[in-house]
RODO-2510 file (C-alpha; in nm, 4 decimals, decimal comma):
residues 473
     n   res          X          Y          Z
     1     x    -2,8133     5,4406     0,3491
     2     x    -2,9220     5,1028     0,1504
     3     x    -2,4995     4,9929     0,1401
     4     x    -2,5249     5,0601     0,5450
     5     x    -2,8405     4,8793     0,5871
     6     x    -2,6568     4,5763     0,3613
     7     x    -2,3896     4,6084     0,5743
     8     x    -2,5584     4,5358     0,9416
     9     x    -2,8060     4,2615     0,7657
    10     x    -2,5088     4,1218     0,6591
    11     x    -2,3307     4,1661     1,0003
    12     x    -2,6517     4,0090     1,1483
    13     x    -2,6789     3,6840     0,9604
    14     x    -2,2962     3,6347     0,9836
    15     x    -2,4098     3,6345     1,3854
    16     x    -2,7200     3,4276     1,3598
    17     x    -2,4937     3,1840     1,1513
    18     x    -2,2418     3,1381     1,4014
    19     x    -2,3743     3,1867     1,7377
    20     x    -2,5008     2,8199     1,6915
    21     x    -2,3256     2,6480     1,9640
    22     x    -2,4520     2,4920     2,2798
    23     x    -2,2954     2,5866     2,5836
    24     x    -2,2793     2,2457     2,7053
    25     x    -2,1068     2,1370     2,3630
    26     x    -1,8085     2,4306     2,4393
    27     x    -1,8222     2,3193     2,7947
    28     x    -1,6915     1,9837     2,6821
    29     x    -1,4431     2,1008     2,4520
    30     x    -1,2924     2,3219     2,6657
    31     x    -1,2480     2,0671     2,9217
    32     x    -1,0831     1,8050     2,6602
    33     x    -0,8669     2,1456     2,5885
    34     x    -0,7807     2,2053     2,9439
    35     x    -0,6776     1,8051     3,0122
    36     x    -0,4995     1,7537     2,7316
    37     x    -0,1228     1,8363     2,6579
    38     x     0,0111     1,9947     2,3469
    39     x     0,2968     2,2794     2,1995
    40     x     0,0714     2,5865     2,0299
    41     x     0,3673     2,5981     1,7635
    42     x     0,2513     2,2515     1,6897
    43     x    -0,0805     2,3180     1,6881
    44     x    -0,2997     2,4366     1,4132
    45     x    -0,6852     2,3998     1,5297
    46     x    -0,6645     2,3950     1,9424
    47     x    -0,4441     2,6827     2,0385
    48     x    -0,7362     2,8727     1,8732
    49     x    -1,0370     2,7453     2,0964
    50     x    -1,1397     3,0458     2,2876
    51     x    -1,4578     3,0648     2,4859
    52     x    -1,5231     3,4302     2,3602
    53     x    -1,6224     3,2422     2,0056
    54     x    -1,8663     3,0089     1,8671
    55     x    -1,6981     2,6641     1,9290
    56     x    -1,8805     2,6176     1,5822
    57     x    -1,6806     2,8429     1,4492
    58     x    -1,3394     2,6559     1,6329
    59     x    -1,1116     2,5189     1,3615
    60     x    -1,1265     2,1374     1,3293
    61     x    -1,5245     2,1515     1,4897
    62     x    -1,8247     2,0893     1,2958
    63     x    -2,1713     2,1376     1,4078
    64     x    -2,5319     2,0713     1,2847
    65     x    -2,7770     2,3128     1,2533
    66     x    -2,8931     2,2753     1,6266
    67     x    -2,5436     2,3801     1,7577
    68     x    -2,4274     2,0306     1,8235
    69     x    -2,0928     1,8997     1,7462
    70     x    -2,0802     1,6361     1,4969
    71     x    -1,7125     1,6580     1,3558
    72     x    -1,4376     1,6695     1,5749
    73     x    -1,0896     1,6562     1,3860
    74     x    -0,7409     1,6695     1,5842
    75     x    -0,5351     1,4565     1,3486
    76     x    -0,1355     1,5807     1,4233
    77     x    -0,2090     1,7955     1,6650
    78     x     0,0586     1,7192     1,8869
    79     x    -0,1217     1,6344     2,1798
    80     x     0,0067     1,3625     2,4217
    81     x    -0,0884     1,2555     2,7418
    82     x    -0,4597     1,0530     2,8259
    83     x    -0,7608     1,1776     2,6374
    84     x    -0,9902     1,2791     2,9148
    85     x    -1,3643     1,0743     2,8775
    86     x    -1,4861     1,4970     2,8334
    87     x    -1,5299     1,3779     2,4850
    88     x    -1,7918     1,1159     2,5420
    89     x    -2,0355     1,3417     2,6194
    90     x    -2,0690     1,4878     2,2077
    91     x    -2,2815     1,2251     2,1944
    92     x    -2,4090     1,3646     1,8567
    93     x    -2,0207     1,3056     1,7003
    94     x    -2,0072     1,1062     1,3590
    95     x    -1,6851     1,1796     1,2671
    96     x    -1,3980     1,1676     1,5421
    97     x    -1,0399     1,1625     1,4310
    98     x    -0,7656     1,2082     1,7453
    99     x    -0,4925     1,0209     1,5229
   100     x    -0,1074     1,1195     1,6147
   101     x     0,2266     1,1148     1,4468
   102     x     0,4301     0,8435     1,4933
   103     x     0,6519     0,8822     1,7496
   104     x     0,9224     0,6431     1,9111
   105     x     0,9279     0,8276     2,2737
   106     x     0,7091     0,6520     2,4802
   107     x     0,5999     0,9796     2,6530
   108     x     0,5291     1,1772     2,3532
   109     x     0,1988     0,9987     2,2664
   110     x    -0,1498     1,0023     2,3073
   111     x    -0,2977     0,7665     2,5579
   112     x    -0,6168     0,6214     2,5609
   113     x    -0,7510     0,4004     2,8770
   114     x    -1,0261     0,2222     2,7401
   115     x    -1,1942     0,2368     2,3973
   116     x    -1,5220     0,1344     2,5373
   117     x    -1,5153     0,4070     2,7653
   118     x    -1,4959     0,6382     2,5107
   119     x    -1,7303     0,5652     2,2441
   120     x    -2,0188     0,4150     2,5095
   121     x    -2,2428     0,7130     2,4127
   122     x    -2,1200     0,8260     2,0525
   123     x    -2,3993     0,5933     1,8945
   124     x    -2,4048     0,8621     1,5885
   125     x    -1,9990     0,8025     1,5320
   126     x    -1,9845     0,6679     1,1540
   127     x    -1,6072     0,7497     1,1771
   128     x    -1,3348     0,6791     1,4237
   129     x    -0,9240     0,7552     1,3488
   130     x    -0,6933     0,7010     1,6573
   131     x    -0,3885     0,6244     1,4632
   132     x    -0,0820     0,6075     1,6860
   133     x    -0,3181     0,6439     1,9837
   134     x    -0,2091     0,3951     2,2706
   135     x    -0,4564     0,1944     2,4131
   136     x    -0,3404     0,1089     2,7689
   137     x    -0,6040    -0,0980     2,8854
   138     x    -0,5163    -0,3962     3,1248
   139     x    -0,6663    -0,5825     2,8840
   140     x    -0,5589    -0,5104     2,5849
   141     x    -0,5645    -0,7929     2,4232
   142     x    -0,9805    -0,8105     2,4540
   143     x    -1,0088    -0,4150     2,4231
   144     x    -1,0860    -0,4018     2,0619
   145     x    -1,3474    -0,6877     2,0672
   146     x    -1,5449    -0,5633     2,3829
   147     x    -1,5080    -0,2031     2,1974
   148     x    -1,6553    -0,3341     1,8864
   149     x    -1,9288    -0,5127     2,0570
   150     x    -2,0556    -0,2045     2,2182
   151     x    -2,4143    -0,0779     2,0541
   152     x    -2,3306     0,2179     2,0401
   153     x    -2,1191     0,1591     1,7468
   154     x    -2,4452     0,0651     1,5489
   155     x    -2,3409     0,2956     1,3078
   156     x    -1,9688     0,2758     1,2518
   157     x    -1,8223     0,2743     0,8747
   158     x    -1,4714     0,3558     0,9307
   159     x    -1,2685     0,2395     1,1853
   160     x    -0,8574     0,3596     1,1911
   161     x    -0,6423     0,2075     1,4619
   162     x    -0,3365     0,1707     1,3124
   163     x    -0,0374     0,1849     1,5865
   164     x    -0,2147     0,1712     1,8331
   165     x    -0,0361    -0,1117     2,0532
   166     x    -0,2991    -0,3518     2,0379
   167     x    -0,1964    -0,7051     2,1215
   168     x    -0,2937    -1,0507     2,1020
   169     x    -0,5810    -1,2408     1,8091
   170     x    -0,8334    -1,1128     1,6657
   171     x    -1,0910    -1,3452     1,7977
   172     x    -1,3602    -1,4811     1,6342
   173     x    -1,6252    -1,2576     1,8669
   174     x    -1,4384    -0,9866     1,7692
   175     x    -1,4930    -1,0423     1,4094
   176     x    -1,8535    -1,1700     1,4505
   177     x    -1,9697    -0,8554     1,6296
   178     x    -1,8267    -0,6702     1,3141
   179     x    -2,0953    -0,8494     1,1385
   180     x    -2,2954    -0,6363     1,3062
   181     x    -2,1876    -0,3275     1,1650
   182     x    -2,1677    -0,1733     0,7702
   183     x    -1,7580    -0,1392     0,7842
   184     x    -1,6263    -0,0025     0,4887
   185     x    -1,3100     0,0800     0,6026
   186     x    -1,1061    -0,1424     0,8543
   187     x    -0,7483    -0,0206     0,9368
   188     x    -0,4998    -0,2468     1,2235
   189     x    -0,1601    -0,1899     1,1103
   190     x     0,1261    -0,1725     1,2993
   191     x     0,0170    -0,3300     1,6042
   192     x     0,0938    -0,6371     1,7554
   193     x    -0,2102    -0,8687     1,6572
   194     x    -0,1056    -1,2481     1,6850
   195     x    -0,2402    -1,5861     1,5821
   196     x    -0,4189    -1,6865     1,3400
   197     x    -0,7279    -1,4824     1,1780
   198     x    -0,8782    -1,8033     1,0417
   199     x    -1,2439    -1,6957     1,1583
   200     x    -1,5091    -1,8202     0,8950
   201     x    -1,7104    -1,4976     0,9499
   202     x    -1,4818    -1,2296     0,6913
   203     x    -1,7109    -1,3258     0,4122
   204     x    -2,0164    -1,2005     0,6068
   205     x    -1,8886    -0,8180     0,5492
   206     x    -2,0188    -0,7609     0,3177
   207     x    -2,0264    -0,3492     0,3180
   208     x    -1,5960    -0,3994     0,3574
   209     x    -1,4104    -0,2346     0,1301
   210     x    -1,0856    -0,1757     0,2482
   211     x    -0,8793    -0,4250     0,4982
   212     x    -0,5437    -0,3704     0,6277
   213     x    -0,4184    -0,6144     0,8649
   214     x    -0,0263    -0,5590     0,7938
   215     x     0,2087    -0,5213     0,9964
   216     x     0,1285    -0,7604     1,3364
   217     x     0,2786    -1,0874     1,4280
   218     x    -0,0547    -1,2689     1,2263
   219     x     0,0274    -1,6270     1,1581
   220     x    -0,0982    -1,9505     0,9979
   221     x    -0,3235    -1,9759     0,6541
   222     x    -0,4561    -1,6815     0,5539
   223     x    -0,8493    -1,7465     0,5154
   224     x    -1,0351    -1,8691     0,2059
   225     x    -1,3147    -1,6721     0,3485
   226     x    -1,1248    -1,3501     0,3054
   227     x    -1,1740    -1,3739    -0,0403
   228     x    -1,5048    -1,4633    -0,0236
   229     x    -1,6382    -1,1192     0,0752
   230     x    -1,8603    -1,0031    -0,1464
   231     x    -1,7349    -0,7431    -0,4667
   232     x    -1,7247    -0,4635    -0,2548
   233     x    -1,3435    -0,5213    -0,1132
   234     x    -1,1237    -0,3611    -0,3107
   235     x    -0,7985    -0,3746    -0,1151
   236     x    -0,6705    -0,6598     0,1222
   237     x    -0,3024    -0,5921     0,2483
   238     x    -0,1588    -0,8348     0,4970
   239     x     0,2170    -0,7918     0,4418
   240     x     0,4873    -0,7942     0,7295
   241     x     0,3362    -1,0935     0,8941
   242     x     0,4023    -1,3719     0,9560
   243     x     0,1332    -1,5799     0,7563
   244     x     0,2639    -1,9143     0,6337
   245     x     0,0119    -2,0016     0,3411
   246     x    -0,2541    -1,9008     0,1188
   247     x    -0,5924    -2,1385     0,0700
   248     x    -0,5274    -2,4131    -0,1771
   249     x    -0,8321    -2,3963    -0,3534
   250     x    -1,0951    -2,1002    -0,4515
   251     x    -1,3879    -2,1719    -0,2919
   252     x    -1,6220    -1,9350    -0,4617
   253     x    -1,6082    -1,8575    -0,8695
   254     x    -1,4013    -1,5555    -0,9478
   255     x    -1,6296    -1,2790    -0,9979
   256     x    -1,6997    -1,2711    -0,5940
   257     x    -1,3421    -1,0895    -0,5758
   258     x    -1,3795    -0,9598    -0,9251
   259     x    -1,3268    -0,5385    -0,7348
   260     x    -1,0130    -0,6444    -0,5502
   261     x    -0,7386    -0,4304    -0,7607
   262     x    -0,5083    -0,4828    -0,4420
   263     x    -0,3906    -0,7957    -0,2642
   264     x    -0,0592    -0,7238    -0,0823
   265     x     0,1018    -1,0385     0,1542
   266     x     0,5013    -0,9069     0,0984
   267     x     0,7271    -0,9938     0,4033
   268     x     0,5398    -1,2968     0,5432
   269     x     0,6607    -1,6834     0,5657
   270     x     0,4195    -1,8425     0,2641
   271     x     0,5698    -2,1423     0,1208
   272     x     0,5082    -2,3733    -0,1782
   273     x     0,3407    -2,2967    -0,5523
   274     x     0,0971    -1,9998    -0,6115
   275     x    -0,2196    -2,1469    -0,6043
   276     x    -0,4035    -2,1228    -1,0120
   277     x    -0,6546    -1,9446    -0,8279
   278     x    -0,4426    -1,6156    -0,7448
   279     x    -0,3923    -1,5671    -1,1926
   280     x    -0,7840    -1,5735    -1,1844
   281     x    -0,8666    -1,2509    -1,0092
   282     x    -1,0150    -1,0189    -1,2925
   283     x    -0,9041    -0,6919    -1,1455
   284     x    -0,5842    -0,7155    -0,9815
   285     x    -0,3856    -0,3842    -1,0087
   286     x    -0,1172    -0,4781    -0,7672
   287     x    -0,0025    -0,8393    -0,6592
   288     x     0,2785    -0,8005    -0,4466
   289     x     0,4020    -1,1649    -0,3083
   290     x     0,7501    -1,0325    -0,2287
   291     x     0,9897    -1,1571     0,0587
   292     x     0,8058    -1,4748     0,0764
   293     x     0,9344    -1,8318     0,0684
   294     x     0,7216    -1,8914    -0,2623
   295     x     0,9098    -2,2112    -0,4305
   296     x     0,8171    -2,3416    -0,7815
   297     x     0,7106    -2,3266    -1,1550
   298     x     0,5348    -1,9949    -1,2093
   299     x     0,2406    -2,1523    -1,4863
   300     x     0,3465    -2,1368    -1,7817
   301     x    -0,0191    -2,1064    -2,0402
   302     x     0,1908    -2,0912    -2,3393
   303     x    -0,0087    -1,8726    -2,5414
   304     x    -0,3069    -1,8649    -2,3311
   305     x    -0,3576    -1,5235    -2,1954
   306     x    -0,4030    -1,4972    -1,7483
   307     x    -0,7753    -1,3028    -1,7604
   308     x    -0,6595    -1,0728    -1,5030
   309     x    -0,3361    -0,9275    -1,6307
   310     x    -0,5214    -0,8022    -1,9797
   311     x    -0,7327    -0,5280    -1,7803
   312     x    -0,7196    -0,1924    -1,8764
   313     x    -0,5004    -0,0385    -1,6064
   314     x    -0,1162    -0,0777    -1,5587
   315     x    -0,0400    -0,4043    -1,3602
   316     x     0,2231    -0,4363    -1,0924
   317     x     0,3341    -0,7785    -1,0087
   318     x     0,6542    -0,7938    -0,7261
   319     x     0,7488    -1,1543    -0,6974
   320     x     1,0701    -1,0979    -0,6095
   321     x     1,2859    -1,2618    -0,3128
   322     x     1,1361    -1,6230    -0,3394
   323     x     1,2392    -1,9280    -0,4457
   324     x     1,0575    -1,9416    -0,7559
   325     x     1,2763    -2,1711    -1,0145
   326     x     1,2701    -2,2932    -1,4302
   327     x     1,1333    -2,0227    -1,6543
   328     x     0,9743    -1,6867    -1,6869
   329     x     0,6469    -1,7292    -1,8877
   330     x     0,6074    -1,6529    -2,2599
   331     x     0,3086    -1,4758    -2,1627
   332     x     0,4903    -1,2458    -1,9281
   333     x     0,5624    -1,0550    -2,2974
   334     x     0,2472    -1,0731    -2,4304
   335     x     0,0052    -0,9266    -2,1677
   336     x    -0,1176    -0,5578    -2,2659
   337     x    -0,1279    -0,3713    -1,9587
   338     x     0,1428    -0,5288    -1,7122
   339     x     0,3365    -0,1589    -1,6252
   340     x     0,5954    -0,3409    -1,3035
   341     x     0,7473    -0,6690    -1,3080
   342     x     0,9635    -0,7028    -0,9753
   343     x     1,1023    -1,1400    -1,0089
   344     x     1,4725    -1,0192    -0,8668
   345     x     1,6096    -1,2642    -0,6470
   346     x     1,4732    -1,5627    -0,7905
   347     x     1,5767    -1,8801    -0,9069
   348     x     1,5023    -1,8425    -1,2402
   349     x     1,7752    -1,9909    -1,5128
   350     x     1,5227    -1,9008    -1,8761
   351     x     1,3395    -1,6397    -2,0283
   352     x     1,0537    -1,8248    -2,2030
   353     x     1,0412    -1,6470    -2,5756
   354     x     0,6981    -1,4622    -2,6880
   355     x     0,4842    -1,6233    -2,9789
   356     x     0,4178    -1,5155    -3,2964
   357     x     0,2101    -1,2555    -3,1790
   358     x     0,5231    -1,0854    -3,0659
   359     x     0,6201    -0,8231    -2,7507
   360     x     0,2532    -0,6696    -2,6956
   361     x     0,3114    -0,6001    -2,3347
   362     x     0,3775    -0,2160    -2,2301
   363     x     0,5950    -0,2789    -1,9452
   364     x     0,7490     0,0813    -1,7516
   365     x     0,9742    -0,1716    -1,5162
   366     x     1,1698    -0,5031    -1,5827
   367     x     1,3724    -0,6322    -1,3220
   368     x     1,5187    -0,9682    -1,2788
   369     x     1,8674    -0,9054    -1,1243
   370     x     2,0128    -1,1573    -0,8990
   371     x     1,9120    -1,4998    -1,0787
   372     x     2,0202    -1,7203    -1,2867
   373     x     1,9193    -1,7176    -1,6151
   374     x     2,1259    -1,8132    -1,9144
   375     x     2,1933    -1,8285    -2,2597
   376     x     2,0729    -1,5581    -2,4971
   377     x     1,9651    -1,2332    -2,3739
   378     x     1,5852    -1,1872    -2,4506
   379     x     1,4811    -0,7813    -2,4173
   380     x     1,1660    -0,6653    -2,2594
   381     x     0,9101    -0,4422    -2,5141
   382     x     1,0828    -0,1104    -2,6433
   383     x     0,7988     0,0353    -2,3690
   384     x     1,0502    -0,0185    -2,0358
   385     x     1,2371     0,2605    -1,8831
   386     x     1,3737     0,0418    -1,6444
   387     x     1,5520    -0,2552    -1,7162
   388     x     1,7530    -0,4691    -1,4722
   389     x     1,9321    -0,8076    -1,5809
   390     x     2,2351    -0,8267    -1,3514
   391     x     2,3766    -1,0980    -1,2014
   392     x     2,2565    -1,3385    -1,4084
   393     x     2,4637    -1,6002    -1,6277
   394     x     2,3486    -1,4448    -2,0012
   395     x     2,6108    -1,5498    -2,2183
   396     x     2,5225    -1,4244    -2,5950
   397     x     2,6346    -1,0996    -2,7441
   398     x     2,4100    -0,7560    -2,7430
   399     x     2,1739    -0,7511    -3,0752
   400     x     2,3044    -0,5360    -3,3280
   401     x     1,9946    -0,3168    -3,3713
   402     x     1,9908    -0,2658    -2,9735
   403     x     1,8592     0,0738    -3,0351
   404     x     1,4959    -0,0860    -3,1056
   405     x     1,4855    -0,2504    -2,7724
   406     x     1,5915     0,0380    -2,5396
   407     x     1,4198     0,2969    -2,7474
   408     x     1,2398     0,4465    -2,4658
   409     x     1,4734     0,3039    -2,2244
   410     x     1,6675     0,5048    -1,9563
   411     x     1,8031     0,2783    -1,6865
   412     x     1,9498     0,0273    -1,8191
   413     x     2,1699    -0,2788    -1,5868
   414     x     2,3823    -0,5524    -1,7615
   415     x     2,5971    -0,6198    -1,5438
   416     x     2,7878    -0,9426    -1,3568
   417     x     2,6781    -1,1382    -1,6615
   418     x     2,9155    -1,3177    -1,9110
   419     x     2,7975    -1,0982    -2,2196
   420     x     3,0531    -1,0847    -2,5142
   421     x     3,1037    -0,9388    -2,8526
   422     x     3,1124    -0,5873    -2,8885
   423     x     2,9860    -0,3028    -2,7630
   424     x     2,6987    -0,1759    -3,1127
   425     x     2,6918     0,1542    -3,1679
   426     x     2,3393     0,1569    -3,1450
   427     x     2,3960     0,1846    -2,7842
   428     x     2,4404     0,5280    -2,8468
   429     x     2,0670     0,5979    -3,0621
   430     x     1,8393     0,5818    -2,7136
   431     x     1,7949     0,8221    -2,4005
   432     x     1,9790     0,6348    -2,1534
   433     x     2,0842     0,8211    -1,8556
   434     x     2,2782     0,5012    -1,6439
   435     x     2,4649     0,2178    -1,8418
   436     x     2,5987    -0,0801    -1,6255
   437     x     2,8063    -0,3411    -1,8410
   438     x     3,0453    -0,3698    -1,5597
   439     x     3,1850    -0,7458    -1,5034
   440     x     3,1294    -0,8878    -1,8426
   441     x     3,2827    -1,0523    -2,1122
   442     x     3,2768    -0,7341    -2,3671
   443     x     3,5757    -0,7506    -2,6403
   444     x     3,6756    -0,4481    -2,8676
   445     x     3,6794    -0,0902    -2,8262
   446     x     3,4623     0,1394    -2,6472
   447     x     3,2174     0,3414    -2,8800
   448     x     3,3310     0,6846    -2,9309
   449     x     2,9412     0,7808    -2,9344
   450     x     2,8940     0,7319    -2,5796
   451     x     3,0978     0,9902    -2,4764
   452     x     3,0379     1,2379    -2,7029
   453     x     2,7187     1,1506    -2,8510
   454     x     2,5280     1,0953    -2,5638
   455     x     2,4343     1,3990    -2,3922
   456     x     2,1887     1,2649    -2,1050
   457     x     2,4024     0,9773    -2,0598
   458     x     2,5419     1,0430    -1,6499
   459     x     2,6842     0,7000    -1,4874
   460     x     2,8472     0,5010    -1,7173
   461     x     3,0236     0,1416    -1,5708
   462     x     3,2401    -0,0544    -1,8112
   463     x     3,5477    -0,1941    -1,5398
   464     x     3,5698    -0,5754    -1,5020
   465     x     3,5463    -0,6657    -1,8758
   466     x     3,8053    -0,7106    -2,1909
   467     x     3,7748    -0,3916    -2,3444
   468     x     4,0575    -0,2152    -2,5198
   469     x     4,1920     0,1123    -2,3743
   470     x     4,1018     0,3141    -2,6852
   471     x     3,7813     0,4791    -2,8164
   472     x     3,6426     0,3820    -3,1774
   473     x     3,6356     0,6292    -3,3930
***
């Protein structure tokens, strides 16, 4: 009798719990259900809405404890077509999140008339993703600034509109009205955003944290003020633009961009020397500068250390596919934590040699194929698993005690060089799983070792050189 009394208590909270929602809050999401397109073997929370349930209870639907929905989450659900303006009237919604697959049909995609329209009376919303939603306003071009300028959007934190076909600036209205909101999260790539962003109001977010701009058709000088918002931004990426420089001079002291571990302008049109200012950031994780037109000296402090590149994560630092010319840095070997160095495709024609203090640096990746650096070949720390020196003009002979310098080493690439001198047997004493020495210089015979002592040795390249046809014993 007491397990059967359990049982219907139990049986009667479970239905207390759940029979929560308001009918006009199911009314409205079976309407956006009914206008709305989508395959039920593509779907996962919508082909389950059934007005015999608790819409609380619908997957992808969150309510409060009054029965009102406040999460409403649809992300790759398939559905295409124009969401219907049903969904305006949750006008208890924080967190909305409609965002699609990409998808290159024009008629397999989501289709939204007018932003405005739909978040007019969501003044709760702290959360909005419509990635790969089309916005096909007339006016597109104004459709994010007149959205953003709505006050209903009083609240907003994170706003995701990546692919979402929006054209033309980013005006400076558009920008100021953010000022009006506590953004931590601002998303716009893929779209086709032009002209320049050069609006002196960026520094006045000060909640931002995250910024992601790449992918448009931005151009001209990317703003000083962007790097003037406060230690909250963490993450800046503007790459696959078409920005064309970066402010000359640092207008604030460091620490005011000390968080940023990110900074990400690959695959834009910037020209002329890194300004000092970039090796001052304290953070930095990732500096990627690649696919620019970046021309120059890279600053060579000698022994002095660059204050960011000694924090206590691994760096990566892609510089690759400039014009940068005249040497690599001594302190390139002597900074603790840089993990990824990417200068391929360079103009580089010297290594610069580390000081007395020796190879501190615990690089994973080395890479600087495709320049042209000469004379004696100078080894990255016994750290890298990855090293690439191809197509170069090295002209020296491979260090006897080689082993030392590829101890941990598994990819190694020496090739279209003018190396000479033999092939050491100490070749043989690492883990390397590729070998390039193709289109060298290399005299003597072939170590016997590497065929037979070798065992996770599996591409091996050794045409194009002067090497006898027999093995060593």
């Amino acid at each position: 009798m007491i397990m059967l009394l359990s049982c219907c208590i139990t049986m009667i909270l479970s239905v207390s719990v759940h029979s929560q929602c308001l009918q006009d809050q199911s009314s409205s999401l079976l309407k956006f259900k009914q206008n709305v397109v989508f395959v039920s073997y593509n779907s996962f929370q919508l082909y389950t809405w059934n007005s015999s349930k608790d819409c609380c209870s619908w997957r992808g639907v969150t309510c409060n404890i009054h029965g009102h929905v406040i999460g409403l989450v649809l992300s790759n659900e398939g559905i295409v077509g124009e969401i219907p303006m049903d969904i305006s009237n949750l006008i208890h919604l924080e967190i909305l999140d409609l965002s699609s697959p990409t998808d290159s049909n024009n008629q397999q995609v989501l289709k939204l008339r007018e932003l405005r329209m739909l978040v007019q009376n969501l003044s709760n919303l702290t959360e909005l993703y419509l990635d790969n939603v089309w916005i096909t306003s007339s006016e597109n071009g104004n459709e994010l600034s007149r959205a953003l300028s709505s006050p209903s959007l009083q609240n907003l934190r994170v706003l995701h509109m990546s692919g979402c076909q929006l054209s033309g600036p980013i005006e400076s209205s558009a920008v100021h009205n953010l000022r009006k909101l506590r953004l931590t999260d601002l998303f716009l790539t893929g779209n086709k955003l032009n002209g320049s962003i050069s609006s002196t109001f960026w520094n006045q977010l000060s909640n931002l944290t995250f910024l992601d701009l790449s992918d448009n058709l931005l151009s001209g000088e990317i703003p000083k003020s962007l790097f003037e918002i406060s230690d909250s931004l963490v993450y800046i990426g503007l790459s696959h633009n078409r920005f064309s420089s970066l402010p000359t001079e640092f207008p604030m002291p460091s620490s005011s961009a000390s968080q940023l571990h990110t900074l990400d302008i690959a695959c834009n049109e910037i020209s002329g020397a890194l300004p000092s200012w970039i090796w001052e950031m304290t953070n930095l994780i990732t500096l990627n500068v690649s696919f620019n037109q970046v021309s120059g000296l890279l600053n060579d402090h000698d022994d002095e250390f660059i204050p960011y590149l000694n924090g206590s994560q691994p760096f990566k630092l892609d510089l690759s596919c400039n014009r940068i010319n005249g040497k690599l840095p001594s302190w390139i070997w002597e900074i603790s934590y840089l993990g990824w160095l990417n200068v391929s495709h360079n103009f580089l024609v010297e290594i610069g040699k580390p000081s007395t203090k020796g190879l501190t640096s615990e690089m994973i990746v080395v890479d600087l194929h495709a320049n042209q650096i000469q004379g004696q070949i100078q080894f990255p720390p016994p750290s890298a698993h990855y090293i690439n020196y191809s197509g170069n003009n090295f002209s020296s002979a491979i260090p006897i005690d080689l082993s030392y310098h590829i101890n941990s080493t598994r990819f190694l690439f020496l090739s279209g060089n003018n190396l000479q001198g033999s092939i050491p047997d100490s070749i043989c004493h690492g883990f390397l799983r590729v070998l390039d020495l193709s289109n060298n210089s290399f005299t003597g015979k072939v170590p016997k070792c590497l065929f037979k002592s070798s065992p996770s040795l599996s591409a091996l390249k050794l045409s194009t050189n002067k090497l006898n046809r027999s093995i060593s014993d």
